[in-house]
C-alpha angles and dihedrals in degrees: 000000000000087000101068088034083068092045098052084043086061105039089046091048086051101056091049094059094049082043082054098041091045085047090057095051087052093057097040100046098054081057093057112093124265092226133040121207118198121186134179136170133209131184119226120193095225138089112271079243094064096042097030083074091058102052093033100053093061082201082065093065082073086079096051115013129136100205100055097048075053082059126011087184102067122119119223124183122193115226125189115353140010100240139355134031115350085035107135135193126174122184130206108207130180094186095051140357122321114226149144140244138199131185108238104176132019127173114185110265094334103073155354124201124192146185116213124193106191088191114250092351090078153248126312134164131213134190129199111215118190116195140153122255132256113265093180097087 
């Protein structure tokens, strides 16, 4: 009879921790933000007019970027303009999510601005900023 007194105190112990862990997730993660913001800077050694034509002809990313050495396979179809702000690409993937992005905003060789739907993973925007670099340090 001790015995299974022992057993329901630790069960019971048990599930109060786990109640207690889950609580404090709760409470942590409504004081997370809403929104994440990731930012990150390269320097180029080119002129914004040589580089602005890759990133503002969304057919150009074909030639660097990241997500379709990830797949080859994957199909892209070009919507609206050529260039600038209304072009449109959407991709299908097997390996990863399938999307679309439009360029909402282009300002000859100074920004980009898009609007990227990865499906039912989400919304996310990017934008493109071409300066010169400091020559003070």
């Amino acid at each position: 009879m001790l015995q299974t007194s022992r057993k329901k105190t630790l069960l019971f112990a048990i599930l109060a921790v786990i109640a207690v862990c889950v609580a404090v997730l709760v409470v942590l993660s409504q004081t997370l933000p809403s929104k994440v913001e990731v930012k990150r800077s390269i320097y180029i050694a080119a002129d914004a007019g040589n580089v602005f034509p890759l990133v503002n002809n969304l057919e150009n990313w074909e030639k660097w970027s990241p997500w379709l050495e990830a797949d080859p396979e994957m199909k892209i179809t070009y919507k609206g303009p050529r260039e600038g702000a209304g072009a449109i690409s959407e991709w299908a993937s097997e390996k990863s999510v399938s999307g679309a992005q439009v360029i909402v905003t282009s300002v000859p060789d100074r920004q980009v601005e898009l609007a990227i739907d990865f499906g039912g993973q989400g919304m996310a925007a990017a934008q493109f900023t071409f300066e010169a670099p400091d020559t003070d340090t």
